[in-house]
C-alpha positions in Angstrom: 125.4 125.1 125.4 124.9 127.2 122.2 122.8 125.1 119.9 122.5 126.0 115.8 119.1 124.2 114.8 119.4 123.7 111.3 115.6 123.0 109.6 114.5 123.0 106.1 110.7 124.0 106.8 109.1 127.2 106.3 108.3 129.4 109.5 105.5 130.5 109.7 103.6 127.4 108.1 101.2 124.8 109.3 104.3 121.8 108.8 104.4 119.4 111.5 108.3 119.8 110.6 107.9 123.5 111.5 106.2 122.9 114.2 108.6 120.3 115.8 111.4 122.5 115.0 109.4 125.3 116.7 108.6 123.6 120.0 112.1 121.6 120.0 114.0 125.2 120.3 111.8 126.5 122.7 112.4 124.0 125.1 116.3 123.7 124.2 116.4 127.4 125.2 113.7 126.5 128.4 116.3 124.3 129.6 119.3 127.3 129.6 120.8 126.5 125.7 121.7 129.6 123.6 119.7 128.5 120.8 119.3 130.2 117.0 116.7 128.2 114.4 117.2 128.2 111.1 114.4 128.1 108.3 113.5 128.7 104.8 112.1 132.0 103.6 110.2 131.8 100.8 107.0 134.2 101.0 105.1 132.5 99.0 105.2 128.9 100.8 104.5 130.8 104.2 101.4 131.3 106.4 99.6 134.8 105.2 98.6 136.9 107.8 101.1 136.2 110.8 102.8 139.2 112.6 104.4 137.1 115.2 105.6 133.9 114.7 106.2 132.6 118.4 102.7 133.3 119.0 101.5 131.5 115.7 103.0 128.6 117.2 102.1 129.1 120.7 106.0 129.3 122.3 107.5 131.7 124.0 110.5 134.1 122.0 113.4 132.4 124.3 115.5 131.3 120.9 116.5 133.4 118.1 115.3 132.6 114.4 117.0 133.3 111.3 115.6 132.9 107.7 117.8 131.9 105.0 116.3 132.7 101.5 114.8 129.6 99.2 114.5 131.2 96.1 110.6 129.7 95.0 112.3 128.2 90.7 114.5 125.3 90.1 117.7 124.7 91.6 116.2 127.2 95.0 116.9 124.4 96.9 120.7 124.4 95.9 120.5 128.0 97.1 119.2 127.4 100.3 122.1 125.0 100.8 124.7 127.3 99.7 123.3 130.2 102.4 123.3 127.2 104.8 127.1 126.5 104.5 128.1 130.0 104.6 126.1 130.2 107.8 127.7 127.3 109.1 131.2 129.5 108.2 130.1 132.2 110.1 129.0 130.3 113.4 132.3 128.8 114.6 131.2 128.9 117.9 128.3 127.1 118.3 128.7 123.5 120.5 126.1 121.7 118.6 124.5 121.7 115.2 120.9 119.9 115.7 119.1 118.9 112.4 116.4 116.3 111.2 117.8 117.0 107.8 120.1 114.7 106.7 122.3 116.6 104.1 122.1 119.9 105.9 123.7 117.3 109.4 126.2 116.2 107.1 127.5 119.6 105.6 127.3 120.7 109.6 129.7 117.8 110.5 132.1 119.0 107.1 132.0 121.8 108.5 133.8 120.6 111.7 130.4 120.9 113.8 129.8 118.4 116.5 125.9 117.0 115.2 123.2 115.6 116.0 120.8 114.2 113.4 116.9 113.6 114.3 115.7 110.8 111.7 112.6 110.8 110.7 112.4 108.8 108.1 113.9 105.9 106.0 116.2 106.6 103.5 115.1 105.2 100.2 116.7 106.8 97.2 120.5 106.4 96.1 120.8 109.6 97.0 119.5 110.2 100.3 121.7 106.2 101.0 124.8 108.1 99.9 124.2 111.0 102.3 123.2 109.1 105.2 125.9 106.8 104.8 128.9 109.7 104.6 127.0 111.5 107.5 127.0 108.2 109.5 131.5 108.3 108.5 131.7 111.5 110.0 133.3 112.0 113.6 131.7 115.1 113.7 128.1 113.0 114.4 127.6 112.4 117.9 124.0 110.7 117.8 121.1 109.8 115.7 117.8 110.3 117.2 115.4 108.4 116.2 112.0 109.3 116.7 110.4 105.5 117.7 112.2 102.2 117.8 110.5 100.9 114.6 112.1 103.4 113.2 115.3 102.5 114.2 115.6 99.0 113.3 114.6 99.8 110.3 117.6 101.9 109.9 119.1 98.9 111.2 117.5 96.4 109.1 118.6 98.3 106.2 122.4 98.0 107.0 122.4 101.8 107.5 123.8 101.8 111.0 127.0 100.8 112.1 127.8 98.8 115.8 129.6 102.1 116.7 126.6 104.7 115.8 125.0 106.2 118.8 121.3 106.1 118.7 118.6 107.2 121.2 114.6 107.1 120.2 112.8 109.8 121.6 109.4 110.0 120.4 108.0 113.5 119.7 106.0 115.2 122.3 103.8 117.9 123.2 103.8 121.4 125.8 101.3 121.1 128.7 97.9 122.3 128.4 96.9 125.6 130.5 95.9 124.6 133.7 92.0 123.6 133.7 91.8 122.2 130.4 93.1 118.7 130.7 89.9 117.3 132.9 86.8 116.1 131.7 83.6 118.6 130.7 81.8 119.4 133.2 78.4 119.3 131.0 79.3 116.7 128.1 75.9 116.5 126.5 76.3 116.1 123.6 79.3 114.1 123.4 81.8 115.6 121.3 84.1 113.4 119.3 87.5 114.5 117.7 89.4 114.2 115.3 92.6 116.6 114.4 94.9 116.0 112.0 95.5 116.5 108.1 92.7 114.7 105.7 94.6 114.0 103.1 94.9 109.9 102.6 95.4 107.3 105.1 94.2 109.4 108.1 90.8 107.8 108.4 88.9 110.3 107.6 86.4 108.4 105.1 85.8 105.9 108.0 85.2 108.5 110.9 82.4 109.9 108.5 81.1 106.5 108.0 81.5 105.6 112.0 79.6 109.3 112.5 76.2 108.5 110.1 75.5 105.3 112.6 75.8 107.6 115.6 73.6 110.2 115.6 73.2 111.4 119.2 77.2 112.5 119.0 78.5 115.1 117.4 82.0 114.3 115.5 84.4 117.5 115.0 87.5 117.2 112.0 89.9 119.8 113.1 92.8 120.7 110.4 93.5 120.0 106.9 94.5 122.6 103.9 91.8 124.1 102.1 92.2 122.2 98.9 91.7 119.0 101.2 89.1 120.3 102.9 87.0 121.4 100.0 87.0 117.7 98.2 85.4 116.3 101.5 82.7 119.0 101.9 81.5 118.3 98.8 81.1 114.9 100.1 77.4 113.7 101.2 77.9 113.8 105.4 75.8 112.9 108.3 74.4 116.4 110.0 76.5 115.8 113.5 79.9 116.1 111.3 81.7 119.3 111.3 84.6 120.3 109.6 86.9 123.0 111.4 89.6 123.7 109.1 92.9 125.1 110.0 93.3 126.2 113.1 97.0 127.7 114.4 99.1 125.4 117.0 98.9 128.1 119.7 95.1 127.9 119.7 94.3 124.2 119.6 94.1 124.1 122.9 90.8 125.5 122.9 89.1 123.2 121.0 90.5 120.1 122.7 88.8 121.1 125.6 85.3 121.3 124.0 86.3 117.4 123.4 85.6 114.2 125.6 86.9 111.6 122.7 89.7 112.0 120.8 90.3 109.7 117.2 93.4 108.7 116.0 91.9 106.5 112.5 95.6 105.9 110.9 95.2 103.0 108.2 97.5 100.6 107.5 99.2 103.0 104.8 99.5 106.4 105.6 100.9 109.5 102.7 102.9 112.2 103.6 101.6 115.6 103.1 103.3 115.6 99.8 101.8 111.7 98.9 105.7 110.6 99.2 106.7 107.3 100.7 104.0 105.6 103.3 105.1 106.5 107.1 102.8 104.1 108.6 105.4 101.9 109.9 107.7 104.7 111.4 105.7 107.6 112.3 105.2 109.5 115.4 102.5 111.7 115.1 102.6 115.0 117.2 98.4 115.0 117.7 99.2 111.7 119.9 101.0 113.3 122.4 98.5 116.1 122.3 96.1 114.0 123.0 97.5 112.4 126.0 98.0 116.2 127.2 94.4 116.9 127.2 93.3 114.3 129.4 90.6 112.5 127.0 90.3 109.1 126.3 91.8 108.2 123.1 90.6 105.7 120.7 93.2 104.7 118.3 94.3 102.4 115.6 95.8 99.4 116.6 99.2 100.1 114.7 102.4 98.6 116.2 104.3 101.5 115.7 101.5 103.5 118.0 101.5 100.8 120.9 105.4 102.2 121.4 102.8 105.0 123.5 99.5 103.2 123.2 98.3 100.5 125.3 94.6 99.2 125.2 92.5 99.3 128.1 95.4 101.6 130.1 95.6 104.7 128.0 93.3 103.9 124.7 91.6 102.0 123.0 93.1 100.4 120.6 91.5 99.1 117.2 91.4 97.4 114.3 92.1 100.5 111.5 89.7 99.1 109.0 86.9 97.8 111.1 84.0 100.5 111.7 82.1 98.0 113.4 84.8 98.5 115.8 85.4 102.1 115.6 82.0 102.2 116.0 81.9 99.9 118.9 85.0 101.7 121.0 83.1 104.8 120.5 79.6 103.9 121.9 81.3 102.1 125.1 83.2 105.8 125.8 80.1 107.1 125.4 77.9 105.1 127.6 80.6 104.9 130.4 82.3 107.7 131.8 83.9 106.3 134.3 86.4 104.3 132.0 86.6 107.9 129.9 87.7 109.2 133.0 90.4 106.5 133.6 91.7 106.2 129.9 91.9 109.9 130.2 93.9 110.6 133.4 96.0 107.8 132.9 97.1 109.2 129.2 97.6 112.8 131.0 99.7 111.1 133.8 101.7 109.3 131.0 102.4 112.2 129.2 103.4 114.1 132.1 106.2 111.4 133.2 107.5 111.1 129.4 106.4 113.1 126.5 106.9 116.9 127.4 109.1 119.3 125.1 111.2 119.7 128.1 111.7 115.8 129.0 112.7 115.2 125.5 114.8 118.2 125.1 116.6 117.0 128.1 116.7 113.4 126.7 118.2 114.1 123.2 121.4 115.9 124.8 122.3 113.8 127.9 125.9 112.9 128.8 127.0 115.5 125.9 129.3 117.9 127.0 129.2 121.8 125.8 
């Protein structure tokens, strides 16, 4: 099948969006698809410093990438659309236009493309109603994926699905580690305990810091965050076993995860986008929990019900209350004292991840019974 991804994230950058979009086309083109992604090109909004951009994100060069220009003033964003639907002119033959942008799904389906639109969010402004709502007319739209079920009943809930709409959830997912990272450390002393994500608020990271000053004999690693983020908290008082990593590029994460045995996921009941828009608490699928099942370490999570879609306590996690450190605390010392239920938690989240949250699986997932 030839497959136009159509994304409005920035490649290179350190997006989760860019990264999905990344990972997505790799294993569309994995799988035997002729796959092309498009992005915005703005320098300025781009990672510095990156001469290949497969290898920034760790994928191999199997798709083709094309960047339209987003001109960095007002009304760029108009011109990114406008490059976007003469593209979509001058690719009559593609089978499938894939996008988890709403407007740029329903100019594809105007178009005459057949679509598929990845949700990941709730619509909440007139606007982004309107355009969800003409997308969702269109014959054009052969699916909406949806990437949890909360997700979709909310959609649901909010009359924006019909009883005719195709839908599918497929959470997000993550590539398998090399071979030899996803045990257990053969040495763990001292325990390491980590944490990767952004820092910005409603990750947790105030309470990992707090959990991290009443255990001592571990040592707690923050992995990720942009610079202006992570310069507020290091000016914050913190225990001496708390380091903060920075950035560090997709491709090479795989190296730290393996100088990890426990791995937080500290989500609070109200959780900002990167950009402190709406609160995704209730709907989001975060890409470093299917990471963490592919490294093989026991997981101690908050106890979110959008998370026990993947989570379940005592099988693959630990599951907690998000504002309790006593808790936190609690989970953290009973990994630590036994490692045989490390161990378990561990392999059974690898053997999870394995059955159902590969690239592949759910690049496989989000096109069956479609025909090219």
């Amino acid at each position: 099948m030839r497959i136009l991804y159509l994304s409005v994230s920035y490649v290179p950058s350190r997006s989760a969006s860019s990264v999905n979009a990344m990972r997505m086309c790799a294993a569309l083109a994995r799988e035997g698809h002729t796959v092309e992604l498009v992005t915005k090109l703005t320098p300025s909004r781009q990672e510095q410093g990156v001469d290949n951009d497969f290898a920034f994100y760790g994928v191999a060069d199997g798709f083709s990438l094309t960047k339209l220009p987003r001109p960095a003033r007002r009304g760029g964003g108009l011109a990114f659309l406008g490059a976007v639907r003469r593209l979509l002119g001058q690719r009559r033959e593609v089978d499938l236009v894939y996008s988890r942008d709403s407007l740029a799904a329903w100019l594809a389906a105007r178009s005459g493309h057949s679509v598929i639109f990845e949700a990941h969010g709730l619509p909440q402004s007139r606007f982004g109603r309107f355009v969800a709502g003409r997308l969702l007319a269109r014959p054009e739209l052969q699916r909406i994926v949806f990437i949890c079920r909360a997700l979709e009943e909310l959609w649901r809930e909010g009359g924006l699905l019909s009883s005719t709409t195709e839908t599918l959830v497929a959470h997000d997912a993550s590539d398998p580690f090399p071979t030899g990272e996803q045990g257990p450390r053969e040495d763990p002393e001292p325990l390491k305990v980590g944490y990767v994500g952004n820092l910005y608020p409603g990750r947790g990271v105030d309470l990992i810091l707090r959990v991290a000053a009443d255990l001592p004999s571990l040592e707690f690693h923050l992995i990720g965050g942009r610079e202006s983020d992570l310069a507020a908290w290091l000016k914050r008082p913190r225990s001496s076993n708390v380091r903060f990593h920075g950035f560090v590029a997709p491709a090479e994460l795989h190296m730290l995860y393996r100088e990890l045995d426990i791995l937080l996921m500290p989500y609070q009941r109200s959780v900002a986008t990167r950009t402190g828009g709406s609160d995704i608490a209730q709907w989001m699928s975060p890409m470093k929990m299917f990471e963490y099942l592919a490294a093989g370490r026991a997981i101690v999570s908050s106890d979110l019900p959008v998370l026990t879609e993947v989570l379940e306590h005592e099988r693959n996690a630990l599951l907690v209350e998000p504002e309790d450190s006593a808790a936190w605390r609690r989970a953290i010392e009973r990994l630590a004292a036994d490692e045989a239920l490390r161990i378990r938690l561990g392999e059974q989240a690898r053997d999870d991840f394995k059955a159902h949250y590969t690239w592949t699986a759910r690049a496989r997932r989000v096109l069956t019974g479609l025909d090219p």
